[in-house]
C-alpha positions in Angstrom: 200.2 -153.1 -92.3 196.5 -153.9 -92.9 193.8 -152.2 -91.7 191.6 -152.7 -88.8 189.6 -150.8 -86.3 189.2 -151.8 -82.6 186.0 -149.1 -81.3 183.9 -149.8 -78.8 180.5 -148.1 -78.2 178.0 -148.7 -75.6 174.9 -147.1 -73.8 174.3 -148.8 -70.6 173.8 -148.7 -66.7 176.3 -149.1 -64.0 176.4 -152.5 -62.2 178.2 -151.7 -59.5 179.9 -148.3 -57.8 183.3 -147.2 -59.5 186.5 -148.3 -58.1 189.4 -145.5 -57.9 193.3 -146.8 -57.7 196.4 -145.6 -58.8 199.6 -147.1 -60.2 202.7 -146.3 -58.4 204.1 -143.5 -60.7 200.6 -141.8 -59.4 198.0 -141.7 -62.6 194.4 -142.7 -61.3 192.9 -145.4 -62.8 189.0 -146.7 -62.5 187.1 -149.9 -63.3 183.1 -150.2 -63.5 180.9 -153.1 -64.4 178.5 -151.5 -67.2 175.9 -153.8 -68.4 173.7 -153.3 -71.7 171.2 -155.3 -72.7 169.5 -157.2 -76.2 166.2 -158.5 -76.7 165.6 -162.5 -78.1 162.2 -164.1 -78.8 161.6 -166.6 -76.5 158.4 -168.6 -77.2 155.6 -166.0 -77.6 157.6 -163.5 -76.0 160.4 -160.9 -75.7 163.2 -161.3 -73.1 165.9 -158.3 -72.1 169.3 -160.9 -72.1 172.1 -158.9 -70.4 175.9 -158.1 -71.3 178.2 -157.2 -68.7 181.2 -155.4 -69.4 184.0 -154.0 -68.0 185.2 -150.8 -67.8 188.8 -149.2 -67.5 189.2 -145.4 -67.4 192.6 -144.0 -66.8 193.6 -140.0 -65.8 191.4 -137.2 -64.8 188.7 -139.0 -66.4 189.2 -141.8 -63.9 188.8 -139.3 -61.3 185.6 -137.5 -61.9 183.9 -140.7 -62.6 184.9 -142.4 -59.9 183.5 -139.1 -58.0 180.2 -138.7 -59.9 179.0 -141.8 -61.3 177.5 -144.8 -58.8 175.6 -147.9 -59.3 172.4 -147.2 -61.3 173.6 -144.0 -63.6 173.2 -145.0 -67.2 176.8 -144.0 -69.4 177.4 -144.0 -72.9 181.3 -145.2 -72.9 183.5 -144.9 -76.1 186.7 -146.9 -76.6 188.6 -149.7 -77.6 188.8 -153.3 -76.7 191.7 -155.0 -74.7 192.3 -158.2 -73.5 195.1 -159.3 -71.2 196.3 -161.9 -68.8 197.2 -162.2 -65.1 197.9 -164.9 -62.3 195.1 -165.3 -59.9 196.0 -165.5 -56.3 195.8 -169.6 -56.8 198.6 -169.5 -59.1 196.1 -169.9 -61.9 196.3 -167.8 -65.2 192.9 -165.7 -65.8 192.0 -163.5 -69.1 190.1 -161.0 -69.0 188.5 -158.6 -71.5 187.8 -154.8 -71.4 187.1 -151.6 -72.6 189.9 -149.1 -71.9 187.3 -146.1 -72.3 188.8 -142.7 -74.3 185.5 -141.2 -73.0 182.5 -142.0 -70.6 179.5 -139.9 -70.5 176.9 -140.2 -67.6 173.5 -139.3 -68.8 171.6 -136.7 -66.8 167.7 -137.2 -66.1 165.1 -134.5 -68.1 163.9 -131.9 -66.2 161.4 -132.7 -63.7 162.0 -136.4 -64.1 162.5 -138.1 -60.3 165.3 -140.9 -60.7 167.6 -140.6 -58.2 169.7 -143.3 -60.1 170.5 -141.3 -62.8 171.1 -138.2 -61.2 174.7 -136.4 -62.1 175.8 -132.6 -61.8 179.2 -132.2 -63.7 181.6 -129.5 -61.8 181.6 -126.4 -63.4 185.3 -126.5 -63.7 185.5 -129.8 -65.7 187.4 -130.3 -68.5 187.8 -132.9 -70.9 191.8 -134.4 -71.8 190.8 -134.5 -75.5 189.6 -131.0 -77.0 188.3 -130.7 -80.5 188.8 -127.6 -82.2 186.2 -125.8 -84.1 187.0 -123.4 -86.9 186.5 -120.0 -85.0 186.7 -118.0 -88.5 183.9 -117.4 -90.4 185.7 -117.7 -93.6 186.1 -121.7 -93.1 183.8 -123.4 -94.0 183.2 -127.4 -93.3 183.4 -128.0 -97.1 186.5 -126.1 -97.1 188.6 -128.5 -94.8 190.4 -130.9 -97.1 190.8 -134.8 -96.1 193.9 -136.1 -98.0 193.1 -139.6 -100.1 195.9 -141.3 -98.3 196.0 -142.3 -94.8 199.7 -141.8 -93.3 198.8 -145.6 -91.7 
């Protein structure tokens, strides 16, 4: 099996409000439009050209975005990139690519900063699916934790 990496990684705003659903068996799933932008030289001057993606969040996750994120917020979204197929309702067949996001982060404004757009108060109770460990001992150090040369993929 060769190698390959499929990671996705971008800072942008929302393009439109988060869309909650959920699949028959009952997990939640959400899709939002993120956009992010790049800059060209055009003539003498600098343009902004836009990117819009979407964005698949599935679980808990799915949930508290689809709660607390809205047209506007910038997000930093992490995960990989999918591309799949379906029938359109005029029989046609459509592809479509996505991020299926592991992790989406809203960004909060600084203190004292006025944008109502970007404004986001996590519950207090909120917990992320994935939880990294930390070494809770003194006696371990980072230099201490040993990476093996071979990869078990």
């Amino acid at each position: 099996m060769a190698f390959s990496i499929n990671v996705a990684f971008i800072t942008g705003n929302v393009t439109r409000d988060p869309e909650l659903k959920y699949t028959p068996s009952g997990t939640a799933v959400c899709s939002l439009g993120v956009a992010t932008n790049y800059s060209m030289k055009k003539g003498d001057q600098w343009v902004d050209v836009p990117t819009f993606h979407n964005v698949v969040v599935w679980g808990k996750q799915a949930e508290f975005i689809a709660n607390s994120v809205h047209k506007g917020v910038k997000v930093s979204v992490v995960g990989r990139i999918d591309n799949r197929q379906y029938e359109a309702k005029d029989g046609t067949k459509r592809y479509i690519s996505e991020i299926v996001a592991d992790t989406v982060v809203p960004f909060t404004p600084r203190p004292g900063t006025e944008s109502s757009a970007t404004s986001f108060s996590p519950p207090s109770d909120l917990k992320p699916e994935k939880i990294v460990e930390t070494p809770t001992s003194t006696d371990q150090k980072v230099e201490d934790i040993v990476i093996p040369d071979e990869m078990p993929f």
